[in-house]
C-alpha positions as CSV (number, residue, x, y, z in Angstrom):
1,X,-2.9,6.9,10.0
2,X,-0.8,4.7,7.1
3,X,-1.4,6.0,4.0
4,X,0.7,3.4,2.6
5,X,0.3,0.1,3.5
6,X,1.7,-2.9,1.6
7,X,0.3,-3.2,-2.1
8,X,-1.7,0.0,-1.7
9,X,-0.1,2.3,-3.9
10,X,-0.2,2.4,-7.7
11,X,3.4,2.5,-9.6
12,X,2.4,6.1,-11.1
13,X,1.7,7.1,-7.8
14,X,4.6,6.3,-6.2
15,X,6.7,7.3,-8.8
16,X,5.3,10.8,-7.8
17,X,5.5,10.2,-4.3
18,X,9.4,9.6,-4.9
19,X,9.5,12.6,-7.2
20,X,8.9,14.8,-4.1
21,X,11.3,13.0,-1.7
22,X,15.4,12.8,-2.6
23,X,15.4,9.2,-2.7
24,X,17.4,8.2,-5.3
25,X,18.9,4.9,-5.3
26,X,17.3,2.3,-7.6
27,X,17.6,-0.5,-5.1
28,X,15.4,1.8,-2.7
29,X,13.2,2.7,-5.2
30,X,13.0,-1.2,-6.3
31,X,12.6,-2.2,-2.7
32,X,9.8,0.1,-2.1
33,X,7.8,-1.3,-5.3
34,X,8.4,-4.5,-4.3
35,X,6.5,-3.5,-0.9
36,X,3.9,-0.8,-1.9
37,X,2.9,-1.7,-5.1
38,X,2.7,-5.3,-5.5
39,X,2.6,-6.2,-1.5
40,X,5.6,-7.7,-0.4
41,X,6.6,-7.4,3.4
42,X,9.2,-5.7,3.9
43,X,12.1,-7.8,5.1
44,X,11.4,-9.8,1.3
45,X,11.2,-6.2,-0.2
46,X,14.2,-5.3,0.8
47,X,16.0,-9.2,0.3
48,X,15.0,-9.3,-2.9
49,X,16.8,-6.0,-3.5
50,X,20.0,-6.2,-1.3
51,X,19.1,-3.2,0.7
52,X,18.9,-3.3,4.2
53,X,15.5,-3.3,6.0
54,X,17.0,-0.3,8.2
55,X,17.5,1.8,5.1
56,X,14.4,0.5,3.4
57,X,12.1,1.5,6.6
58,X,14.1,5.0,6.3
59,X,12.7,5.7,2.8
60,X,9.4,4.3,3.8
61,X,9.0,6.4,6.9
62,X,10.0,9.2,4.4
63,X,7.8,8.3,1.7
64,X,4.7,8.0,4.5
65,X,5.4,11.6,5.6
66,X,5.3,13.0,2.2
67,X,2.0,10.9,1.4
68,X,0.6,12.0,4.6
69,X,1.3,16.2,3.4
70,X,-0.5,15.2,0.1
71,X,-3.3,13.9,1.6
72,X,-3.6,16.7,3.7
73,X,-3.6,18.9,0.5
74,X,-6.5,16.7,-0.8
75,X,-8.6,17.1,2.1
76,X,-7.7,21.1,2.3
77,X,-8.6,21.2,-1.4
78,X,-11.6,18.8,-1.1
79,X,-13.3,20.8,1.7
80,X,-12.8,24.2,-0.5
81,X,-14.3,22.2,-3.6
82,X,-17.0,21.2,-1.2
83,X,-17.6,25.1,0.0
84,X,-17.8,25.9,-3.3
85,X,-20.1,24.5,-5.0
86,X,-23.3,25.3,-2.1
């Protein structure tokens, strides 16, 4: 399942989604913004940046996997919570 479809993400959390990845490059970082946080596709995301959509999906696809791991540490961490507190 996407965790991160266009516009979905707030810039704080991506900030710390990109914290965990080794994506550095401010055109990348810009590009994936453009697309996660306020919605553009990402052909404009990564036009309006003067990346290329190949390396832009690259850092998505990265950013996605590391989104998916958190999430799974939510749910771990939710479901212990959950046992908890019976």
């Amino acid at each position: 399942m996407n965790q991160t479809p266009a516009g979905s993400q707030s810039k704080e959390r991506l900030a710390l989604l990109l914290s965990l990845t080794r994506i550095d490059s401010d055109e990348i970082q810009m590009a994936l913004t453009d697309h996660l946080v306020r919605g553009a596709s990402e052909i404009d995301a990564a036009e309006m940046n003067g990346v290329s959509r190949s390396n832009l999906t690259r850092a998505l696809n990265k950013v996605r996997k590391v989104a998916a791991t958190v999430h799974a540490i939510e749910d771990l961490d939710w479901a212990r919570f959950k046992e908890s507190v019976k």
